[in-house]
Structures are given as structure tokens and as C-alpha cells.
C-alpha positions in Angstrom: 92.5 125.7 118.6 93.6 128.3 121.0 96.7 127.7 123.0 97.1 129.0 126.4 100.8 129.7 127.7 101.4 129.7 130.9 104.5 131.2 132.5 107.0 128.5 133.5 108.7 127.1 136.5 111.9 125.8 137.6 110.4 122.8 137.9 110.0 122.6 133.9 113.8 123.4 133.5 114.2 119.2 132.5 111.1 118.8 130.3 112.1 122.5 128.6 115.9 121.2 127.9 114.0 117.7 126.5 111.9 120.2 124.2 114.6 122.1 122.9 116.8 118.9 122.2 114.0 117.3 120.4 113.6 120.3 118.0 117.1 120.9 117.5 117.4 117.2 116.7 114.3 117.7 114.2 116.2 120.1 112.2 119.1 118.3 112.3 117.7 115.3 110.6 115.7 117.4 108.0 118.6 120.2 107.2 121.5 118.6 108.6 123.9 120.0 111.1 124.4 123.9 111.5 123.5 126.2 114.5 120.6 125.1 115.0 122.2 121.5 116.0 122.6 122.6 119.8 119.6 122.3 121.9 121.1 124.2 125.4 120.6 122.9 128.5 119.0 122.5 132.0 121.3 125.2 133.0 120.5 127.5 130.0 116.8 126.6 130.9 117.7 128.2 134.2 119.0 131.2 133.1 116.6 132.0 130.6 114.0 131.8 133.8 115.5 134.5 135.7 116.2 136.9 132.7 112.9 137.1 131.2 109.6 135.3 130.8 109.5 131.4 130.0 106.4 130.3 128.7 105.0 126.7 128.2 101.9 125.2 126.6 100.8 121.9 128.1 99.1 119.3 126.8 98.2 116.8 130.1 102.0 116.9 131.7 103.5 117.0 128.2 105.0 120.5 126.8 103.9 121.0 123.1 105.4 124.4 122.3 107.7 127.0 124.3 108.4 130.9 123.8 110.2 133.3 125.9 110.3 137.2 126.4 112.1 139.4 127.7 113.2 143.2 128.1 116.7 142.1 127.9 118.6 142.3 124.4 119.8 139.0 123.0 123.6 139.0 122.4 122.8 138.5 118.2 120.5 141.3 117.5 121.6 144.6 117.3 118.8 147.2 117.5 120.0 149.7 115.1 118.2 147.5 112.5 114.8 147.9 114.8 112.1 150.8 114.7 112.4 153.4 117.5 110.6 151.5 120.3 110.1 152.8 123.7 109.4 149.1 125.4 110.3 146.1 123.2 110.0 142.9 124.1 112.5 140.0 122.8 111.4 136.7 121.7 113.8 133.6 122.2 113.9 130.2 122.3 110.5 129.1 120.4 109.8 125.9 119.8 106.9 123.4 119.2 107.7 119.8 119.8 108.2 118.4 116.5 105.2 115.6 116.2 103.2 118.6 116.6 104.8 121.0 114.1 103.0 122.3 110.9 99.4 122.4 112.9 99.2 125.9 113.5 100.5 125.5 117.4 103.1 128.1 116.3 101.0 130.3 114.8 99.1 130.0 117.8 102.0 130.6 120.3 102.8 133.8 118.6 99.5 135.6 119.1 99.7 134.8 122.5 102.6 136.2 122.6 100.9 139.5 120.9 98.9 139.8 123.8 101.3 138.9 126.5 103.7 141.7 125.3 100.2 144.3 124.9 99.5 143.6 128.7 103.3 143.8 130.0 102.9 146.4 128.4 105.4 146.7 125.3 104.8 148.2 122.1 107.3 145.6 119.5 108.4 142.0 119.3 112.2 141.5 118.1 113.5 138.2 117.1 115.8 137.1 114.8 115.7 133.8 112.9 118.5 131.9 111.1 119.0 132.9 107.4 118.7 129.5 106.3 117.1 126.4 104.9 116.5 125.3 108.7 115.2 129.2 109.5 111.9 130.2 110.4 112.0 133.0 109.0 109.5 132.7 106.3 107.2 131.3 109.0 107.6 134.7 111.0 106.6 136.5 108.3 103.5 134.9 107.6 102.8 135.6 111.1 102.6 139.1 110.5 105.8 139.8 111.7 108.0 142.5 109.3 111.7 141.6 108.1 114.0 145.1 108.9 117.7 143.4 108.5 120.1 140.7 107.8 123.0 140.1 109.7 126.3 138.1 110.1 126.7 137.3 113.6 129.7 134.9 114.7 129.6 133.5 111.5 126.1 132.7 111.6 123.7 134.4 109.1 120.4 135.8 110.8 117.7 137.9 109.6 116.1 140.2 112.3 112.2 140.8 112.3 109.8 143.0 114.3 106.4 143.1 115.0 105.3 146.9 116.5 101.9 148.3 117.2 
């Protein structure tokens, strides 16, 4: 399998908010409520488009899996925790519609994004992940990508990772 992201459009705002509900929803019913509960919205959707990068895999009209990045710090991560990095690029708002979760579409997603973010160019991935059950955090660092801090943010535990090159 080898997904193809293409950057996305206004146009995708409603389908994008539908993706995000469904996966917060997902983890809702598996982990039960926490911050991961809110899904966003259209609005959000349209925000996110003009502050960095959207990016969509499509499967016939049907959006499997999402990712953005952006130059543009996230309010949560604080990047005293990060290596020196000259351009890093921030990754938000992944997701992978949850029939097709667990079948390597995130995997895939995120060396996508390795190469997106060598062409920009940028020379680190930031995220952070939710220190918790529901968290991806493991899943991040399977993929390669290095833990360098845990956090309390608003009440919310996080743990910051980094991928550099």
C-alpha cells in the first residue's frame, strides 16, 4: 500500500469535520470521554486551511486518513522540550477513519509526511500526543518518531515527540 496525500481544499472543510467527528467518536466509545471527545469543526477545518498544510487521502470521494503541517507552533507544545531545529514542521490533526484503522494507513500517512516536510524543506516533525490510554503515542514511536518530554497543558497530559533528520 502506498498512500498518496494530496493537499486539501476548502471544498473538503465538511467531509474533514465528518472525519474528525468520526474518530473522536471512535475513541470515545473504546476509552470513554476525555479530550479526545471533541472532533472541531467546519470552521476549525477552515482555519487549519489557511495556517498550514491540510492534507487528505482519498479513497473514490471518501477521505480515509488526514494530517496537517505547518510552520506555525501549536498552542500545547512548547519547544524548549524540542532539538535545536532551524525549520520544523508541526504535525496536527491526524486521523484515519476508523473502519480503516490498525492497517497500516497511518503508518503510511506518516512517511508521507517524512517526505512532504524533506521537500518543503524542514529538517524535524513536532507533535504531541495525549498521555493516555486513548493517545497515540506508542504508535508515534513505532513510527520512528523520538519521545523528548511530557507535559501538563490545561489540565491535559501530553507527551511531545520529534522526528529530525
Amino acid at each position: 500500500m502506498r498512500v498518496r496525500l494530496e493537499i486539501a481544499s476548502v471544498a473538503d472543510a465538511p467531509a474533514l469535520a465528518t472525519l474528525r467527528a468520526a474518530t473522536a467518536a471512535h475513541l470515545t466509545a473504546t476509552f470513554g470521554k476525555g479530550p479526545w471527545s471533541s472532533s472541531g469543526t467546519e470552521r476549525g477545518v477552515l482555519l487549519e486551511l489557511k495556517r498550514g498544510r491540510v492534507f487528505v487521502w482519498r479513497e473514490g470521494n471518501e477521505l480515509i486518513a488526514t494530517l496537517a503541517l505547518s510552520t506555525r507552533k501549536p498552542w500545547a507544545i512548547d519547544p524548549a522540550y524540542f532539538r535545536q531545529s532551524a525549520r520544523p514542521l508541526y504535525l496536527t490533526s491526524m486521523g484515519v477513519t476508523p473502519a480503516r484503522q490498525r492497517t497500516g494507513i497511518g503508518r503510511e500517512c506518516l512517511e508521507a509526511a517524512r517526505e512532504i516536510a524533506l521537500a518543503w524543506p524542514a529538517d524535524s516533525i513536532r507533535l504531541d500526543a495525549y498521555d493516555a490510554v486513548a493517545g497515540a503515542g506508542e504508535f508515534y514511536r513505532r513510527c520512528g518518531y523520538a519521545e523528548v518530554g511530557r507535559v501538563t497543558y490545561r489540565k491535559t497530559p501530553l507527551i511531545y515527540y520529534e522526528q529530525t533528520w
